[in-house]
Residue, then its C-alpha position, 0 to 999 in steps of 0.5 A: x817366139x818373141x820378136x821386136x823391132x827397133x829402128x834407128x832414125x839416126x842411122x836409117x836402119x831397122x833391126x829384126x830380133x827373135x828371141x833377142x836375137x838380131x836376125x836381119x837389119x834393112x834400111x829404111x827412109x824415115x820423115x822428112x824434117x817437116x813431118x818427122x817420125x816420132x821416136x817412142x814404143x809401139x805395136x803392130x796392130x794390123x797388116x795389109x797386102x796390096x796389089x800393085x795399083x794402076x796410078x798411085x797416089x799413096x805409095x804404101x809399097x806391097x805391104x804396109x804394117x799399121x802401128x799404134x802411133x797415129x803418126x806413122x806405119x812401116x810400109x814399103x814402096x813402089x818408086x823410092x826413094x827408100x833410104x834417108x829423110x824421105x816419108x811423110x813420117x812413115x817408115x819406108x822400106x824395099x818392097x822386098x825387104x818389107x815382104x821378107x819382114x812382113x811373114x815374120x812379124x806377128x800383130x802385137x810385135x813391138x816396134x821402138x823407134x829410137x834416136x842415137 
């Protein structure tokens, strides 16, 4: 099964495909103007599962897919805010939402950001 990822930072959305297939569309927060998140194509090289942390100091939310860029990751959050221009570059998503992504994107999947 192939599947891909494409944000949109324009509208604040990411969009979930199989087989060329659109699945499922999030919303998502993105950079903020000082630290915006670079459009381009990249993969997803690894993917991490956190517990919920007693203090938190970087919100990754429960999941977190590291990318090739060495800018940004898809991740999710603990506190929010998600949806708008809200991250240090990363794009942020509801916990749930990157839980129910998360088991269904394999590392090697691509992920293009792109603006409208």
């Amino acid at each position: 099964m192939k599947n891909q990822i494409v944000v949109n930072l324009t509208t604040y959305r990411l969009y979930y495909f199989e087989n060329n297939q659109l699945q499922k569309e999030y919303p998502i927060g993105i950079g903020r103007a000082a630290t915006p998140t670079p459009p381009g194509v990249y993969q997803v090289l690894e993917k991490l599962v956190f517990a919920k942390p007693e203090q938190i100091d970087l919100d990754f939310g429960s999941r977190r897919m590291v990318l090739s860029s060495d800018k940004t990751c898809l991740h999710g959050s603990w506190n929010g805010p998600v949806e708008g221009e809200v991250s240090g570059g990363c794009i942020r998503m509801h916990n749930q939402d990157i839980e129910e992504l998360f088991d269904k994107v394999q590392v090697g999947t691509i992920v293009s950001m792109v603006k409208d």
